[in-house]
N, C-alpha and C positions, 0 to 999 in steps of 0.2 A: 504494500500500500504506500502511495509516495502522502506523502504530508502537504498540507498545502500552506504556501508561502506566499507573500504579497508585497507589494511596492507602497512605497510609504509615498508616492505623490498621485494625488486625480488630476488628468491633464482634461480640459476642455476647451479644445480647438474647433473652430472651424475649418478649419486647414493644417495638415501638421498633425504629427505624432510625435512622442516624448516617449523613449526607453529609460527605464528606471532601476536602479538595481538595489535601494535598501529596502530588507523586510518591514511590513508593520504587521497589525491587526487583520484576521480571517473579513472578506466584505470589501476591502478596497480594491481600484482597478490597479495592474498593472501599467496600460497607456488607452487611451481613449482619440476617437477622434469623431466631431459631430458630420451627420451629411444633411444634406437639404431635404425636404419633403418636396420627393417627387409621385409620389402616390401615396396612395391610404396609409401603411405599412411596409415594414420590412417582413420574410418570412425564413427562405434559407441563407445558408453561408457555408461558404469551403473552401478549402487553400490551396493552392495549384504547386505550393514550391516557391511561388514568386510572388503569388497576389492573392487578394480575396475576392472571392467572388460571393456578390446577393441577391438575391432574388424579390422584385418589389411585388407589392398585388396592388389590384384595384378594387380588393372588398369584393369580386364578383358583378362590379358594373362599368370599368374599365379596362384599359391596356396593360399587360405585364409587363418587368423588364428587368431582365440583367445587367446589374451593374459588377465592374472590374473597378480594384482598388490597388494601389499601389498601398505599402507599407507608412508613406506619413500621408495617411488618408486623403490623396490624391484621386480623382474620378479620371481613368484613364479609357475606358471605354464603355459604350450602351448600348445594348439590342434590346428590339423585344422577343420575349422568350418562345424558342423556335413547338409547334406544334402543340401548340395552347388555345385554345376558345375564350371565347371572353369569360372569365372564372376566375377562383380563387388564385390560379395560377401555381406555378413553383413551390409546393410547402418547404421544402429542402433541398438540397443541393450537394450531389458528393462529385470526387473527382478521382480517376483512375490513373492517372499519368498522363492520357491522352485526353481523352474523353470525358464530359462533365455530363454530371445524371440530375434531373430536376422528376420530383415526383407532382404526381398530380392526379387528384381524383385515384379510381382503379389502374391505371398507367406510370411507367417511369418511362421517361422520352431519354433520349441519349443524342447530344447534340455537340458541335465542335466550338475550339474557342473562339470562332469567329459568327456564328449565332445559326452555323446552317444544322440542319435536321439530319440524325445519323439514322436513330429507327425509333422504334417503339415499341414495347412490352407489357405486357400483364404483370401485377405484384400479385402477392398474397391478400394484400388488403385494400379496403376499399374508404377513404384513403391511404396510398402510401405516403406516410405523414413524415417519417425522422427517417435521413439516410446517412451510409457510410462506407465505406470503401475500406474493405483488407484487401492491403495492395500483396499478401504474402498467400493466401488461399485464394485470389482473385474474387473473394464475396463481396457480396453487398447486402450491408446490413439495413433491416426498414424496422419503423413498426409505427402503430397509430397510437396517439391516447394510451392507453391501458391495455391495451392488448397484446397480445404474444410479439417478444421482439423477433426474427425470422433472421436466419443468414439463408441470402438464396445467391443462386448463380447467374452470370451474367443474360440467362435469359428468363431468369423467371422463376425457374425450379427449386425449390423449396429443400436446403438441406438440415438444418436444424432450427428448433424454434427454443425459446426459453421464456418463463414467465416475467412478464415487465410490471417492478419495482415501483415503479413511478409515473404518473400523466407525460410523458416524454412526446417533447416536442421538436426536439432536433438532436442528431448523433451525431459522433466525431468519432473519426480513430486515430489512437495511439499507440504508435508502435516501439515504446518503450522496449528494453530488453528486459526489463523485472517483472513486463506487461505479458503478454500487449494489453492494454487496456480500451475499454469504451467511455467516451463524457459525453452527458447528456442534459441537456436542458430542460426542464421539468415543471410544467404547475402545478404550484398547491393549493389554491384558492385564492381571492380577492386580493392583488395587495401580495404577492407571495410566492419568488418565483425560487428556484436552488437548480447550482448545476452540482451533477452528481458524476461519479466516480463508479465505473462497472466493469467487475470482471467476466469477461466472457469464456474467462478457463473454468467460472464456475456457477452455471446456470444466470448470467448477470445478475449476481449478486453486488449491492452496494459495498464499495469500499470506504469511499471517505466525500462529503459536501462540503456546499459553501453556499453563502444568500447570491443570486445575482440579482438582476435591476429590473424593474419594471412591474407592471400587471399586467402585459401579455406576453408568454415565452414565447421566444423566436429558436432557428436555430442556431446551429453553433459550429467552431470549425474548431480544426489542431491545429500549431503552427511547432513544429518542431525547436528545440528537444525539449519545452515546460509552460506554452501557452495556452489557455485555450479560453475560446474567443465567442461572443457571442454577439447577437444583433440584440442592439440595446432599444428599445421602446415601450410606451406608454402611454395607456389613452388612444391607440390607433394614430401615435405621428410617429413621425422614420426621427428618432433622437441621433442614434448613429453606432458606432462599434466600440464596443470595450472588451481587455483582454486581462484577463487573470494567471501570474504568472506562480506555480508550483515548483516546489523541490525538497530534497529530503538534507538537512545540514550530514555532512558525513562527521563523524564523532572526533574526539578531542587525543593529537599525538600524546603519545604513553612512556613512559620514561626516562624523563627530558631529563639528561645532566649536563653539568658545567665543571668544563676545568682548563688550568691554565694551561698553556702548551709552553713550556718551559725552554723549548730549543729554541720558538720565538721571539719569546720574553716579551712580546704587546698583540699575542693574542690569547683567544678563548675559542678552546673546542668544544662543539656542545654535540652531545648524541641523542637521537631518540628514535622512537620506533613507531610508524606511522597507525592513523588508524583504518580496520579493517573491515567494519561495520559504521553504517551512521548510525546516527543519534535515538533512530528510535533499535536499532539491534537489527536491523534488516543490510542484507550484503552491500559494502559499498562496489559500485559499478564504477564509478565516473570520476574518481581523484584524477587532479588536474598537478597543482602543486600545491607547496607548504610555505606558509608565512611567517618570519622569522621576526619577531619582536625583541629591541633592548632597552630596557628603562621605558614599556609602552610605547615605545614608536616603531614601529615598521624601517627597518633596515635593509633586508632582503626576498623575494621569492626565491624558493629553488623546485627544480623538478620533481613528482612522484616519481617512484619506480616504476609504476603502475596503474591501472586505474583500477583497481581493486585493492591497493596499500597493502598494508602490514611490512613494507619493505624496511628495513636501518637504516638512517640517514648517520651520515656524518656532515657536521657544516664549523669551518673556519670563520670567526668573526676577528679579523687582524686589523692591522693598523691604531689599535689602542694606545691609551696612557699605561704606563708601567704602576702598578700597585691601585689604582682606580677598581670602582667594582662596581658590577652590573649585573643587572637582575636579566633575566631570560623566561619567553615563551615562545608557544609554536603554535599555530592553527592549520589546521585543512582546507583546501578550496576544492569546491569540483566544477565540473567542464558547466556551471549554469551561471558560476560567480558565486555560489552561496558559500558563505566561510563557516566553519563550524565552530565551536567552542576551544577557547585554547586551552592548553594543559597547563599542568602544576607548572610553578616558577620553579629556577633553579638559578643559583647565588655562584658567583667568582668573583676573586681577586686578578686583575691581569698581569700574570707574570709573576705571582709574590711565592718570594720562596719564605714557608710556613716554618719559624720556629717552635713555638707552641700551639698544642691542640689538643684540644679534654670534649671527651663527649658524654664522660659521666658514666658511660654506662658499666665499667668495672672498680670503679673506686671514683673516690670525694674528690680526686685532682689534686689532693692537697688542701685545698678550701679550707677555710676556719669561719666559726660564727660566730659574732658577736653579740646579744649573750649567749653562753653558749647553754648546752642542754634544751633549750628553744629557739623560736625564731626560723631562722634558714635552715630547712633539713635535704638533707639527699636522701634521694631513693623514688620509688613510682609514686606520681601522684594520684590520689584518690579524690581531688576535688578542682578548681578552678580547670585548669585545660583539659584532667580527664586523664591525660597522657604525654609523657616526653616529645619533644619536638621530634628526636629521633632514637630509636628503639626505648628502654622502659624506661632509664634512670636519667634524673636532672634533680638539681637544685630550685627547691621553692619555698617562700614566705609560709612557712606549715602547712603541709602535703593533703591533710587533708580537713580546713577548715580556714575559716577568715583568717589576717593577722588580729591584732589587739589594738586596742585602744591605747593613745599615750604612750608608742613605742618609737625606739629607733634602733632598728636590725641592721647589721652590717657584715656582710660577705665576701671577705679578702682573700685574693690568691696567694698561691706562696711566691715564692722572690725569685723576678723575672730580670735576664741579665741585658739591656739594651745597651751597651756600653762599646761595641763595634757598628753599632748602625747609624745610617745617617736619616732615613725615613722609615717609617713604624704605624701599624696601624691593627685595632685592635675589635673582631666584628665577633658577634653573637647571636640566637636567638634567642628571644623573648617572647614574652607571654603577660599579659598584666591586667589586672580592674582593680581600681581606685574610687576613692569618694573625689569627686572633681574637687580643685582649690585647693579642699583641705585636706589630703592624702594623696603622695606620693613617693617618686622614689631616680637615683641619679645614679651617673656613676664617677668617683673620685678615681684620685691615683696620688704616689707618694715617691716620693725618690727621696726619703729621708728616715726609712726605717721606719715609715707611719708617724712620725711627729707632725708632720703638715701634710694636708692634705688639700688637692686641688681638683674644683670640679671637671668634667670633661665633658664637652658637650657635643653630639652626634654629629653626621651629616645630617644639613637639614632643622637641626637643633630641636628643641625638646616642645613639645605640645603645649608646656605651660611654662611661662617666662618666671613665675614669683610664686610660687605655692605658697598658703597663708601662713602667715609667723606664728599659728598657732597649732601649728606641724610642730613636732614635740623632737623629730628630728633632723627636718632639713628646712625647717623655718625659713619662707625668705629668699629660697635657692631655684633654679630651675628645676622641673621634673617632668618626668612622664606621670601622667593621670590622666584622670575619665577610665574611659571602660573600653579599650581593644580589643580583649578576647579572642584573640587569634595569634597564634606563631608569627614571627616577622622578623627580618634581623636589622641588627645595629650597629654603624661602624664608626668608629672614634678614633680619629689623627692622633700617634702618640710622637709625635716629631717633635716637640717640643720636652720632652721627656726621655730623649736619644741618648748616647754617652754617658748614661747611667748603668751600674750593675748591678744595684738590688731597687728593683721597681714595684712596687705593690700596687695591684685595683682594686677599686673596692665596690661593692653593691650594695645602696646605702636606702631602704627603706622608713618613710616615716609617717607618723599618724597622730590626728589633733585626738581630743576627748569624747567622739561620739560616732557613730557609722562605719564598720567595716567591711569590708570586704575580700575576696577571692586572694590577692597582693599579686606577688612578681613570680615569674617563674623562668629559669633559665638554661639553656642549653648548649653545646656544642660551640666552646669558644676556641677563635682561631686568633693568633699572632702572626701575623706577615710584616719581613723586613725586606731591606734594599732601597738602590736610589732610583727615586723616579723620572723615566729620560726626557720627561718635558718639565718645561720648568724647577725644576728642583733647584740649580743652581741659583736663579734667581731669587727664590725663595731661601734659600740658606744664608744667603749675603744680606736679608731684609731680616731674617732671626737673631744671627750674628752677629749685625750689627746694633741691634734695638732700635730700628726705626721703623716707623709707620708705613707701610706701603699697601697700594690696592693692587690685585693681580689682576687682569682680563679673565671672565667669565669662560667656562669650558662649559658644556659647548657650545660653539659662538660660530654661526647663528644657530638657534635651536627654536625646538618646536613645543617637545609637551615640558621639560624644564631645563634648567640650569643651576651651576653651582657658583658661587663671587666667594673667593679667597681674601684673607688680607690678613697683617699681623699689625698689629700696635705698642709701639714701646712703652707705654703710659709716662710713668715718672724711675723705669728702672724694678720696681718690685713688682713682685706678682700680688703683693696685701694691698695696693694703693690701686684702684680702681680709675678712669673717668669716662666722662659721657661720653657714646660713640651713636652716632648714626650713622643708616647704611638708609637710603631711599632709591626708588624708579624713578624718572619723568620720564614724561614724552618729549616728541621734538618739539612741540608747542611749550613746554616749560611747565607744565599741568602735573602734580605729583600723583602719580598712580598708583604706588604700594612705600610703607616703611616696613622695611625688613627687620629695621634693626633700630632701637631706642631705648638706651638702658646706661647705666654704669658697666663697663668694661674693664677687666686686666690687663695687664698687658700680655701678648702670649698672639698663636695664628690661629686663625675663627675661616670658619667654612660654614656658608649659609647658603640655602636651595630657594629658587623662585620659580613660582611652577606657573608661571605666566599671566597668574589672575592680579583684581585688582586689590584695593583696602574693601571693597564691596563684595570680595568672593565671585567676578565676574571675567570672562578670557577676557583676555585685552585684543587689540585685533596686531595684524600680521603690522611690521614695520620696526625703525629704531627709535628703540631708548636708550637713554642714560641714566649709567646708576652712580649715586656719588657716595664719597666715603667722608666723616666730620667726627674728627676725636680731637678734642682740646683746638693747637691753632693750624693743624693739618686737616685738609682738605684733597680731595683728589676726586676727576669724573673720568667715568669712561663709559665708551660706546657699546652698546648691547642691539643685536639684530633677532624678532621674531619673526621664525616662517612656517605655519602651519604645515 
């Protein structure tokens, strides 16, 4: 059974046809195009390969006439219908390759594309009302109203009949490979019209509807490989042709990984293995290619193996930043355009060669809690996620129940040697729900045996800028809060923290005097070191020396976001704070986002703008400027958006 799918635009033209390709809601057209009322009605319709053809009436008191359509609903030529009496004329219309068939009263006439008269035949019924053409058993399919649908042969002869499902007023065939199938046109009463979906492998039985237009069913045609088309009217006026386009989404690639490719050192290999069935578990036929998404934007297509999938893909994404990380998916397309669902993400560093890596799942890593005997435990959780990110064991804010009220838990690794490296960066996953404001939780680090302690703030940086000072223990700080509820990772620049060899992090939970919740839960943390072959040197020289500098936006130009670097000296220590802003403008000088407005350390900050405005709205395609303002430095620079 294919599913049916639809175009998210109703075009209505006088002239002119519009192909559309995004799905919406069962009911809307694919493309539409209005024609003139040249008689009462429209009645049949059929597809030649090239064109439609339809067949008008005069109600039984005037002239027939075949009309020819080109595809952006053009009138390309007109006869009147050859071996017709003044009558209802043409109820339908099928086409053989050569030959078009118009039924009428007890008669199907068979007549050439240029309007002369080939012969004439007896049907089974009186009238032959809905036609169709197997161009593979050379039948022709009819049937009236409610009566027996009939495959008969090209003269007449009667080889199988089935019982008809529906008031059928006009057939189509489709010669699908999963088919073939029949579409049929159908009234239901006043006001009420469905094209239906029919197997003729199995007594035509319905397979799958849809509403179409009007209160008088007309017929309807196929246009290969997923339209089917009907004559749109109402009220006895000729409105014109609308088309419904189906397909089946082919299902979502299956175990997508990521990894760096180490002899490159600035790419990522990613595998996965296509999918083999669509979406509803029915065989895929028709894979076309696979769409390679990084950080949500489309990077590449590449080719199926096949159009039935299941094949291994390998794909290179190179030319990367060295130690950068990026998220990855994959989706299916098949030969109609419809893309399926994409698969799980999958996380890399590019190029990082991994010092440390704990996944928890055979021991604590080392790990210590603060206090101990509660607080942060390892082992499976029984409550907020359910389950470890990856196989049983992770560390979490009490495994299985809320944290407390009035606490501050803290979760230190053991002592991590960066003291050969010159860039460092430190990712995890996570898991969290908090009381928003007033519960949350960050991550520090220490380079002094734990005597001081300095926050660390994400790419991207943290969801809430100031948790409430009446957070018992990180009063005042950034954190993550509200309610996630999903695995997701977190990556934090330790470059500033380089040339040290006894490094501690810490995981630093904290909670006011009232509402708890589910807390933090953590897994599979990775340490990647070395230098990064863009900019890095620029960036050491702006560390090194403690001076203020803004870097240029990566990546520039970009489409769904971006990341803006910068370091600031302050006054020399990391305890002495000052104001920093980081803002958009447009070229008009119009402030469109503050990124950034706070007291600042001195230290290098990475902040993500993901293109929207102070309003939560896209901004549109073009450049901005983003400026940098700490104490009496100042710096702009040029930013490029292109969808």
């Amino acid at each position: 059974m294919k599913k049916i799918l639809f175009s998210a635009l109703i075009i209505t033209l006088t002239t002119g046809l519009l192909w559309a390709t995004t799905k919406t809601a069962p009911g809307e057209p694919f493309w539409k195009f209005e024609i003139a009322r040249w008689e009462d009605q429209p009645l049949g319709l059929t597809f030649d390969g090239t064109y439609l053809w339809m067949s008008g009436s005069g109600s039984g008191t005037g002239a027939n006439y075949i009309y020819k359509f080109d595809l952006n609903g053009n009138l390309v030529a007109s006869f009147k219908q050859p071996g017709v009496p003044v009558s209802w004329g043409f109820r339908d219309l099928a086409f053989d390759g050569t030959h078009l068939y118009g039924s009428v009263d007890d008669d199907i006439v068979v007549f050439d594309t240029l309007g002369n008269l080939v012969r004439t035949f007896s049907g089974p019924l009186g009238p032959n009302r809905a036609l169709a053409w197997d161009p593979d058993s050379f039948w022709l399919w009819v049937t009236d109203w409610s009566s027996d649908i009939y495959a008969i042969d090209a003269t007449g002869g009667v080889i199988a009949n089935y019982g008809n499902p529906r008031d059928i007023y006009g057939l189509a065939w489709d010669p699908d490979p999963s088919g073939p199938y029949l579409w049929a046109t159908a009234y239901e009463g006043e006001n009420f019209n469905y094209i239906y979906q029919l197997d003729p492998r199995d007594n035509c039985n319905v397979l799958d509807s849809f509403p179409g237009y009007g209160n008088i069913a007309g017929g309807c045609a196929f246009i290969p490989p997923n339209t089917v088309v009907e004559v749109e009217q109402a009220n006895n006026i000729i409105w014109g042709i609308k088309a419904y386009a189906f397909a089946n989404e082919p299902g979502a690639p299956v175990s997508l990984t990521a990894y760096s490719d180490t002899t490159m050192r600035e790419a990522i290999e990613l595998e996965f293995d296509e999918p083999d069935t669509n979406v509803d578990g029915t065989s895929l036929t028709n894979l076309v290619y696979l769409r390679i998404y990084r950080d949500d934007v489309l990077i590449d297509s590449i080719a199926a193996t096949g159009v039935t999938g299941g094949g291994h893909q390998v794909y290179t994404d190179s030319g990367l930043t060295f130690l950068a990380h990026h998220i990855y998916s994959v989706s299916a397309v098949n030969n109609l355009g419809y893309e399926g669902a994409s698969s799980e993400e999958a996380f890399s560093f590019i190029g990082a060669n991994v010092i440390y890596s704990e996944d928890f799942d055979s021991t604590d890593g080392g790990f210590t809690s603060i206090p101990s005997g509660y607080g942060w435990e390892w082992g499976e959780p029984t409550y907020g996620p359910s389950s470890a990110y990856s196989d049983s064991f992770c560390w979490g804010t009490d495994l299985g129940s809320d944290y407390f009220d009035c606490v501050s838990w803290k979760l230190t690794s053991p002592y991590i040697d960066l003291s050969s490296y010159d860039y460092a960066k430190v990712a995890f996953y996570h898991w969290y729900e908090f009381e928003w404001l007033n519960d949350g939780s960050n991550l520090k680090i220490s380079t002094d045996n734990g005597s001081s302690w300095d926050i660390l703030v994400p790419y991207g940086g943290y969801p809430l800028e100031s948790v409430k000072n009446t957070n018992f223990g990180i009063g005042d700080e950034p954190a993550y809060s509200d309610t996630v509820c999903e695995w997701d990772i977190a990556v934090f620049n330790l470059s500033n923290c380089t040339g040290y060899d006894s490094v501690l992090i810490r995981w630093h939970l904290g909670s006011d005097f009232e509402n708890t919740y589910a807390g933090w839960y953590i897994d599979d943390v990775v340490i990647a070191i070395g230098k990064e072959l863009v900019k890095i040197e620029e960036e050491r020289v702006s560390r090194e020396s403690g001076i203020n500098y803004l870097f240029q936006n990566y990546p520039n130009p970009f489409s769904a976001s971006t990341v803006i670097s910068y370091t600031l000296a302050g006054t020399g220590s990391l305890s002495e704070p000052n104001h920093t802003t980081l803002k958009i403008y447009d070229a008009s000088g119009r402030l469109v986002k503050t990124l950034m407005n706070r007291d600042e350390k001195s230290g290098y900050y990475t902040v993500r703008w993901d293109g929207r405005d102070d309003g939560g709205h896209k901004a549109a395609n073009g450049i901005y400027f983003y400026t940098l303002e700490n104490g009496d430095y100042s710096a702009v620079k040029k930013i490029i958006m292109l969808k």
